[in-house]
N, C-alpha and C positions, 0 to 999 in steps of 0.2 A: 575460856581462853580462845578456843576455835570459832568464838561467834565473834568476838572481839576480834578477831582479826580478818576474817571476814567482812564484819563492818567495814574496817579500817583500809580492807581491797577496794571492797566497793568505793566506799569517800576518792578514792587516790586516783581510781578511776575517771572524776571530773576533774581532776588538777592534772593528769597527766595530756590531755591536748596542748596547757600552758606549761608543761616541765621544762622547756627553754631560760622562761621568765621568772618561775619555781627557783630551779639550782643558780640561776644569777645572785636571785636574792637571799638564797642562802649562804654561797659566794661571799657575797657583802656582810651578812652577818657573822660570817668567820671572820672576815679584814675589820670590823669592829671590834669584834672580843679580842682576838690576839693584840692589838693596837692597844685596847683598854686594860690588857693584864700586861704591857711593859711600863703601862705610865706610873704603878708604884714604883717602879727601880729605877726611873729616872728622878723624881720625883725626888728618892731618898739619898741621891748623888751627892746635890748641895749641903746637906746634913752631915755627911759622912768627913764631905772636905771641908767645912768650918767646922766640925770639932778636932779634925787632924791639923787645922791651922791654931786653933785655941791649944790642944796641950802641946805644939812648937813652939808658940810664942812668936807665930807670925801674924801678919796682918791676913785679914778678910780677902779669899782672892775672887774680888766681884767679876773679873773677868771669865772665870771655868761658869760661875753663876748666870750671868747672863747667857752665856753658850745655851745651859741647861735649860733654861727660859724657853729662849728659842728654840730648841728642841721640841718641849714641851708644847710650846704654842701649834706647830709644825703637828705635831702629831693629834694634838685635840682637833686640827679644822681638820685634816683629813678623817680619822673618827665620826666627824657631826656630815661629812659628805656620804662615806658610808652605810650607816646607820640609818639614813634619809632615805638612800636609795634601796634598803634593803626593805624598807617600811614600804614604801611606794609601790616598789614592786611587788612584794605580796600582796598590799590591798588588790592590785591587779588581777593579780590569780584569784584571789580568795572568792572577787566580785562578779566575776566572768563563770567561775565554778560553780557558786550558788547558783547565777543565771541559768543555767547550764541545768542544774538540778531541777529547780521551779518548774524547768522544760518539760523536763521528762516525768517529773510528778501532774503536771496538767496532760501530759500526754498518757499517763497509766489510769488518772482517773475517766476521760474520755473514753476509755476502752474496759472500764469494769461494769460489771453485767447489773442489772437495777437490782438484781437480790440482797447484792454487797451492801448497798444502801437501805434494803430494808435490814438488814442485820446491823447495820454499824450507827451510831448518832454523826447526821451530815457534818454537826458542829465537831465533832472529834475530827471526821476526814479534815475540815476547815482547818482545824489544831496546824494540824501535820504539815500543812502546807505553809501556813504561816510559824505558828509559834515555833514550829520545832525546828525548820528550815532556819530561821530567827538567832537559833539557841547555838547548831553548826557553824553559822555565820560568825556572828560574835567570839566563840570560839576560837577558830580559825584565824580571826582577824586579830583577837587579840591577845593569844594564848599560843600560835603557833613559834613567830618568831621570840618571843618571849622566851619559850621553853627551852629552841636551841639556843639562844646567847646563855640560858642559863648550866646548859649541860656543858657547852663549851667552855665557856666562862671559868666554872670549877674545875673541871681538865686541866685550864694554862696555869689558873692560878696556883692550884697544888702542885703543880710543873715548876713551875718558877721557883716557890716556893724550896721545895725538895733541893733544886741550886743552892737555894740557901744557908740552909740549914734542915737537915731530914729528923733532926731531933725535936726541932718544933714543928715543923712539915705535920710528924705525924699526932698531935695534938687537937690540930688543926682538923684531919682526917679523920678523927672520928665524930666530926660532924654530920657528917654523910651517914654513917651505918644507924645511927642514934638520929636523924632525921628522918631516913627511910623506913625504919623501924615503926616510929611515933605513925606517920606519914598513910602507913598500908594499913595498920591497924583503927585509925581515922577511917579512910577510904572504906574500908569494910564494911563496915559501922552505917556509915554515912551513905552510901550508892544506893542501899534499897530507898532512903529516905526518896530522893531524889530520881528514882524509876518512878514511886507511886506519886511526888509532885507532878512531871510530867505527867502519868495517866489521870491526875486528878484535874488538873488543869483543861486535859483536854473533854471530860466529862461536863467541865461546869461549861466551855464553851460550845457544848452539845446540847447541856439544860438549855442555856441562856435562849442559844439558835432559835430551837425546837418551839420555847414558850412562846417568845417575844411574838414569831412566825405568826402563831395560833392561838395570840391574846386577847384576840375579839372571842374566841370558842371558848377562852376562861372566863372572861364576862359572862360569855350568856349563861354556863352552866353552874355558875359563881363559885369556881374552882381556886380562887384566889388564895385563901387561907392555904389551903392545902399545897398550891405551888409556893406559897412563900416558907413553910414545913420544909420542904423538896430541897428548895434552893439554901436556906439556911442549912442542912444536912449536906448537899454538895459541898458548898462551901467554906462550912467545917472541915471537911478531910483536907480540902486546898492547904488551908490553913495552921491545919495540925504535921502535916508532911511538910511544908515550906517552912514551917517553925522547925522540928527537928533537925532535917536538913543542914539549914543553916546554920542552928546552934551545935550539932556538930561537927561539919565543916569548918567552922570558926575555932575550935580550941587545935585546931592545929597548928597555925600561927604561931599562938603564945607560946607552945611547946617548943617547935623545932627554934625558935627566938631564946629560948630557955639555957639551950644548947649551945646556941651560937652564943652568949653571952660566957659564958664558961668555958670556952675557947678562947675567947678574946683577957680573960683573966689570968688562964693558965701561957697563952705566949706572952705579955704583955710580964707576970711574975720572972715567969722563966727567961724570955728575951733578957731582963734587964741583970741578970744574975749572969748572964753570958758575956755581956759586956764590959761588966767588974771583973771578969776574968779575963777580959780581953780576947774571949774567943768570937768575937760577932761586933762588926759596925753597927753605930748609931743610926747610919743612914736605911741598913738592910732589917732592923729593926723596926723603924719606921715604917717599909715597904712590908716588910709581914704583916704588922696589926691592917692595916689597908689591904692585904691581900686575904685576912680574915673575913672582913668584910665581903671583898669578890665572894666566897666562896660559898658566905651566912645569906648575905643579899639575895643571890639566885633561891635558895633554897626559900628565901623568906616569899618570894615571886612569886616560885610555883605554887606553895601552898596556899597562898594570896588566890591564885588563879584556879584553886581545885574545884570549887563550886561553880564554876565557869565551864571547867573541864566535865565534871561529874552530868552537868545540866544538860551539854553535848553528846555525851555519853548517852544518857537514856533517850536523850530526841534521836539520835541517828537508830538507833536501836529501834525506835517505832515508824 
């Protein structure tokens, strides 16, 4: 935990010359998410007042409807202006911080002493600068804003929600604990895979360097056979660590999906049993299964993004 966070000083350390342009765009990714968790309640408006017009026995009033529209419209472009700018501006940071990084990794290697090099494969230092620098980037770019619209996201929406109704609210809620749960015990699991892909990776691009380098001295000493031994061994581990990795990285998904599905059953049951009772509109029924969503969606994201995340993880770490 204490190295992890360290890490994560170090990293914040190249974002913090850009923290101006940082919390702007974070800024914006809050005026997104909150914008995107009222547009189910408006949303369920129209619903709510054609069935309050259907059991009066009045007509259709296209007028509150259209209002609603317009609303809705109003709030979607501003949304897609947000969202744009919240994207923008991070690429900004994220791009200028690598830059920023690469600097000072070419300025650490220019000052290590020739020993470091005879102890280390040049092609793993190569690794580091690329792949692993690579691995951060990606990340960052596309895993950072992601993850607050998704932490946020869940906050308004079970916010909202809880207005609603706190008896399906908490149905809903235990998405979270039964996602997080699935979620770490995955991660567990999965994080060594994903240290030893990175160290393997950067080995085979130290084979690689090293032979290719001094392929005329495997000719003469007809060393062929034996580097292609070498490198098929390398490259088994590559490939046995990126297999597991990913294969267990991947049943998270389906899990925490598992979850979300079964929330979506039990409000969707239960909503419609409230409504026969007349204690819950049509329309805010509607805006819960859609705020279901909000809340399954993110969770579906990150785990989406954990191999992304995990992959940064062990590159920042080396």
């Amino acid at each position: 935990m204490k190295k992890s966070l360290k890490t994560m000083t170090r990293l914040y350390a190249y974002i913090s010359p850009y923290k101006g342009t940082f919390f702007f765009a974070i800024f914006m990714a809050i005026a997104a998410v909150a914008l995107n968790a009222v547009l189910p309640f408006v949303t369920g408006l129209p619903t709510t007042r054609i069935a309050q017009n259907i059991k009066n026995g009045e007509s259709v009033d296209f007028n509150y409807i259209f209002k609603i529209l317009v609303i809705l419209f109003i709030i979607g472009a501003i949304w897609s202006v947000t969202n744009f700018l919240s994207q923008m501006f991070m690429t900004n940071v994220v791009q200028h911080s690598m830059r920023d990084l690469r600097h000072d990794l070419d300025q650490k290697i220019n000052r290590l002493p020739v020993s470091y090099f005879d102890k280390n494969q040049f092609g793993d230092v190569l690794s580091r600068v690329t792949n692993d620098v690579d691995a951060v980037s990606n990340a960052m770019q596309q895993s950072f804003i992601a993850i607050i619209n998704a932490l946020l996201g869940i906050v308004m929406a079970i916010t909202a929600m809880l207005l609603i109704d706190k008896k399906l609210a908490v149905i809903v809620m235990l998405i979270i604990p039964l996602s997080i749960i699935i979620s770490k015990i995955v991660v567990n699991i999965s994080q060594k895979y994903f240290k030893k892909q990175q160290e393997s990776l950067g080995n085979l691009n130290g084979f690689v360097q090293e032979n290719l380098t001094g392929f005329s001295v495997l000719k003469l000493y007809g060393r062929e056979e034996q580097t292609l031994t070498d490198f098929k061994e390398v490259n088994g581990k590559l490939a046995h660590n990126g297999f597991r990795a990913a294969a267990i990285s991947g049943l998270m998904m389906p899990l925490v999906n598992l979850t979300a599905y079964s929330a979506y059953i039990g409000v969707a049951v239960a909503g419609s049993f409230y409504i026969i009772q007349g204690t819950l509109l049509l329309g805010n029924l509607q805006a819960f299964i859609q705020y279901v969503w909000q809340v399954s969606q993110p969770m579906w994201q990150i785990t989406q993004l954990s191999s992304v995340i995990q992959t940064a993880s062990a590159a920042t770490k080396r």
